[in-house]
N, C-alpha and C positions, 0 to 999 in steps of 0.2 A: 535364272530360269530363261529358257529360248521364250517366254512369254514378254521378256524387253522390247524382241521387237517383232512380232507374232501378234497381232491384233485378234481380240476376242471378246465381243462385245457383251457376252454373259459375265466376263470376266475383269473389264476395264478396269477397275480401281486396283486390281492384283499387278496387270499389265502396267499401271503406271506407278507402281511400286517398286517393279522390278528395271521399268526403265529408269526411275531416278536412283535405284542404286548401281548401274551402270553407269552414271555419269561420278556418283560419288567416287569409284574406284579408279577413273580415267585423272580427276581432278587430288585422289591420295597419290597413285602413281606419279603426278609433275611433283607435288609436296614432296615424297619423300626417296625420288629417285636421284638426288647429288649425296642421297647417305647409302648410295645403296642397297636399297630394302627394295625389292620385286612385290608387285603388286596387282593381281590377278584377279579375273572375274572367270569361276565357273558356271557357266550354265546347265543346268540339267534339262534334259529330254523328259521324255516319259518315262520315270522311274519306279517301280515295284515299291511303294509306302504304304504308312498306315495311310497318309492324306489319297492317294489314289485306294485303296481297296475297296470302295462304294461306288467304283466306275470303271471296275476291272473289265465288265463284259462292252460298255462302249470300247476300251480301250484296243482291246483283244481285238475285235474286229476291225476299226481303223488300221491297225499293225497289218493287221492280215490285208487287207484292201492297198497296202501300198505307202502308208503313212510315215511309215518309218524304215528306208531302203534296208536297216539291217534285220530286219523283220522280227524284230524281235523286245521287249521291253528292256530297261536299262535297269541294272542291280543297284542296291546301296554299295555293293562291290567294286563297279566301274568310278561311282564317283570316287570310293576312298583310293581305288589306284593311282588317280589323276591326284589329287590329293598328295598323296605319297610321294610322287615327282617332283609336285611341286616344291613339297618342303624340303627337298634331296638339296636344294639349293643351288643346282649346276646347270641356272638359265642365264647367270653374269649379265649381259647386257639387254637382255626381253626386261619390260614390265608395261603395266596399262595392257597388257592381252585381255582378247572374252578367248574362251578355252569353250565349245563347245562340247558336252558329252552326251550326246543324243540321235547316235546313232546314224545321222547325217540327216534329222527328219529337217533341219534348219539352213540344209544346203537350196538351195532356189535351183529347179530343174522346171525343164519345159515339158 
């Protein structure tokens, strides 16, 4: 989740959750990258779930306010495409990546 490194003080203990399984995937990657194996961290944006559906109408309106430059919520759809790529297995020399899919809300703009 872009909430790794996204600070949210309602949400701290999730946020340091998701930053300690960023590191876990950085420290699989060195393990198990002289075999081979590609080893990815996707992040999700704002995505249409059961866990968002009780905060659809905050959500909706930050989107709309500019939160999310693709203006739009992220599918269960987007993640499985990202997904799909990955497993295609024709990334050879990448692994240790964060893959954002969030529409670029986690790109830093002034």
């Amino acid at each position: 989740s872009v909430s790794a490194e996204m600070a949210s003080p309602e949400r701290s203990e999730y946020c340091m959750s998701k930053a300690g399984l960023s590191m876990w995937v950085k420290n699989l990657a060195l393990r198990l990258a002289s075999e081979n194996i590609g080893v990815f961290e996707l992040r999700p944006g704002i995505i249409r779930t059961d866990m968002t559906a009780g905060v659809t109408a905050k959500y909706d309106a930050l989107i709309e306010g500019g939160l999310v430059p693709a203006k739009r919520w992220g599918e269960a759809s987007d993640i499985g495409a990202m997904v799909a790529a990955l497993a295609a297995g024709r990334l050879g020399f990448s692994t240790g990546s964060i893959i954002n899919v969030d529409g670029a809300l986690s790109v830093p703009r002034l």
